[in-house]
C-alpha positions as CSV (number, residue, x, y, z in Angstrom):
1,X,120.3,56.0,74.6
2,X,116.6,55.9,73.6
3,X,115.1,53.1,72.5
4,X,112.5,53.1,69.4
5,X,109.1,51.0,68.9
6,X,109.4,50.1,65.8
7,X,106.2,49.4,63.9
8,X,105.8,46.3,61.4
9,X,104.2,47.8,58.0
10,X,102.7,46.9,54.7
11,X,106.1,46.3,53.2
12,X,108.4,45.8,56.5
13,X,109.7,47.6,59.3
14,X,108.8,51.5,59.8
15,X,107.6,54.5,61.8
16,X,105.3,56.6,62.6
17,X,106.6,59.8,61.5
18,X,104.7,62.4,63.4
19,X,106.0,59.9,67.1
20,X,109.3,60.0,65.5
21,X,109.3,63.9,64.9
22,X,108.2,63.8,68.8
23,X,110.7,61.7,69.8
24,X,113.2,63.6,68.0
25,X,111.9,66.9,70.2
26,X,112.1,65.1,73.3
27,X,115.9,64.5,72.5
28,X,116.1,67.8,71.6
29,X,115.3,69.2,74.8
30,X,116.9,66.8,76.5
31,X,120.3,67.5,75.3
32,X,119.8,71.4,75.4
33,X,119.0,71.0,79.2
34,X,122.2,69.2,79.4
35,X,124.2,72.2,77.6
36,X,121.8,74.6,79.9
37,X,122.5,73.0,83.5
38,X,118.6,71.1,84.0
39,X,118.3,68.0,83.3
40,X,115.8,69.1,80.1
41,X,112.8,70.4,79.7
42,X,109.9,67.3,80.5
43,X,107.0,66.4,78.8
44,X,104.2,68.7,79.7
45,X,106.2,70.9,81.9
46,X,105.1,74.4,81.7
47,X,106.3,77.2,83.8
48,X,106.2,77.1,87.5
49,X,104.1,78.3,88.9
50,X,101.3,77.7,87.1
51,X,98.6,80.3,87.7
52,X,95.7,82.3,86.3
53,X,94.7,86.2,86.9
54,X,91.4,87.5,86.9
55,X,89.9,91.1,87.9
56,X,86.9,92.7,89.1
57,X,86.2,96.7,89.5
58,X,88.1,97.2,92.4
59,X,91.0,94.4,92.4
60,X,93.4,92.1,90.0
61,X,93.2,88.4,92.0
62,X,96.4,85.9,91.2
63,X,95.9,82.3,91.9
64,X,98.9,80.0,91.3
65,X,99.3,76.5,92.4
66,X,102.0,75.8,94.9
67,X,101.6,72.0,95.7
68,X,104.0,71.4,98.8
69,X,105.4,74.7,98.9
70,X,105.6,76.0,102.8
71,X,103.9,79.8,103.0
72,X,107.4,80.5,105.1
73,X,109.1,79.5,101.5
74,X,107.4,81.9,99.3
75,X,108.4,85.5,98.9
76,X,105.6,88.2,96.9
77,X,106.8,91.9,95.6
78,X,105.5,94.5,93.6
79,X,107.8,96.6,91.4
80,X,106.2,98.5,88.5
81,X,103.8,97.2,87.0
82,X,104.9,93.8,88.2
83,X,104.2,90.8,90.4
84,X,107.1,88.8,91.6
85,X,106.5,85.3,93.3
86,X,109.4,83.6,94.7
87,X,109.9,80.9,96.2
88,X,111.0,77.3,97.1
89,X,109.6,73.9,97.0
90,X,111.9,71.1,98.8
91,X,110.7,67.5,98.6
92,X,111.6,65.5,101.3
93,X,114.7,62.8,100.5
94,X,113.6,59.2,99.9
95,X,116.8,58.0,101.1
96,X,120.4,56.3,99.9
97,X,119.1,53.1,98.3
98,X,115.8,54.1,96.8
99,X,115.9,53.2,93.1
100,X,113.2,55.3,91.7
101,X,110.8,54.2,88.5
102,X,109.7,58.0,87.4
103,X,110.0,61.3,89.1
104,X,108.6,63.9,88.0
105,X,108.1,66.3,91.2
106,X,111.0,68.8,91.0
107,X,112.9,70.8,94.1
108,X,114.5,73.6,94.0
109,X,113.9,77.5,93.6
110,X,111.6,79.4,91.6
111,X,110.8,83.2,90.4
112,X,108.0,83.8,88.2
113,X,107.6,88.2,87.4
114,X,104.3,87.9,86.2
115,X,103.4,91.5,84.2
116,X,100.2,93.3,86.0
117,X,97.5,95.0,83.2
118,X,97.0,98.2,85.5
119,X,98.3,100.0,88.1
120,X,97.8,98.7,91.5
121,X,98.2,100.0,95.3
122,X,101.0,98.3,96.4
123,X,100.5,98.9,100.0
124,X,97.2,97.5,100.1
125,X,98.1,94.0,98.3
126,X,97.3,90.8,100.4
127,X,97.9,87.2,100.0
128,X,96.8,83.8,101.3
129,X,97.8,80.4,101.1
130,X,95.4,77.6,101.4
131,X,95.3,73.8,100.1
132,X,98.5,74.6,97.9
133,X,97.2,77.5,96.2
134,X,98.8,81.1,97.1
135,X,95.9,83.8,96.2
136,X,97.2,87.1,95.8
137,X,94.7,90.2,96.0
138,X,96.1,93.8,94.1
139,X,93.6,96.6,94.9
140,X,93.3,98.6,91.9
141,X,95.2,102.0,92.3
142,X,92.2,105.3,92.2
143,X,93.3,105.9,88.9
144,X,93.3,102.6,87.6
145,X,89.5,101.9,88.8
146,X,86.7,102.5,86.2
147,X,85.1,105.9,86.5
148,X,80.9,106.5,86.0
149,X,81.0,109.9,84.5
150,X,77.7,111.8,84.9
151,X,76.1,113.8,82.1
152,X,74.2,116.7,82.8
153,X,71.8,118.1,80.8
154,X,71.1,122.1,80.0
């Protein structure tokens, strides 16, 4: 059951319609994640992991945040044109009686296929985890690197 701040006005009791159109959303999600399996979809959650890609000449670089994640617990392929990061992140258990007052850290597994621009040469790809954040380098394939073309003159 939610409970509603409600807001004296000019002429009595009423809302704000634009935190009640929010609220409404919130209890939106909520009760699809129930239908779905989750326990909803949280404010300001996004997709995990949360990542940015970037490229030079020569390589396509992957950084995405992995906060407590053991290197052991992540699994990277290539297929296609594709990245795939997989993984677990397990959080420790606080015990029987703990009575928590918000938790938003979730457990559990996680696959994020992440689409690549260009070609890249999977054989060559590398990756490193450090401070919670998994850096994956692609080395361009030959024929996805940028070409100077030489003119001649006659």
């Amino acid at each position: 059951m939610a409970v509603i701040r409600w807001k004296p006005g000019f002429f009595g009791w009423h809302r704000d319609p634009f935190s009640e159109m929010d609220r409404l959303r919130r209890e939106m999600d909520r009760i699809a994640g129930a239908f779905a399996g989750g326990r909803g979809i949280a404010p300001g959650a996004g997709v995990f992991p949360a990542l940015n890609m970037s490229e030079d000449d020569h390589n396509l670089y992957v950084r995405a945040e992995l906060p407590g994640v053991a290197p052991e617990n992540i699994e990277i392929t290539t297929k296609e044109n594709n990245l795939i990061l997989k993984g677990e992140r397990k959080i420790a258990a606080e015990g029987e009686k703990v009575s928590y007052h918000r938790r938003e850290r979730d457990a559990g597994k996680f696959r994020r296929i992440i689409s690549l621009p260009t070609r890249v040469d999977a054989e060559k790809v590398t990756a490193v985890c450090k401070n919670g954040v998994l850096t994956v380098i692609l080395p361009k394939a030959a024929e996805a690197k940028p070409r100077q073309i030489a003119v001649e003159s006659q």
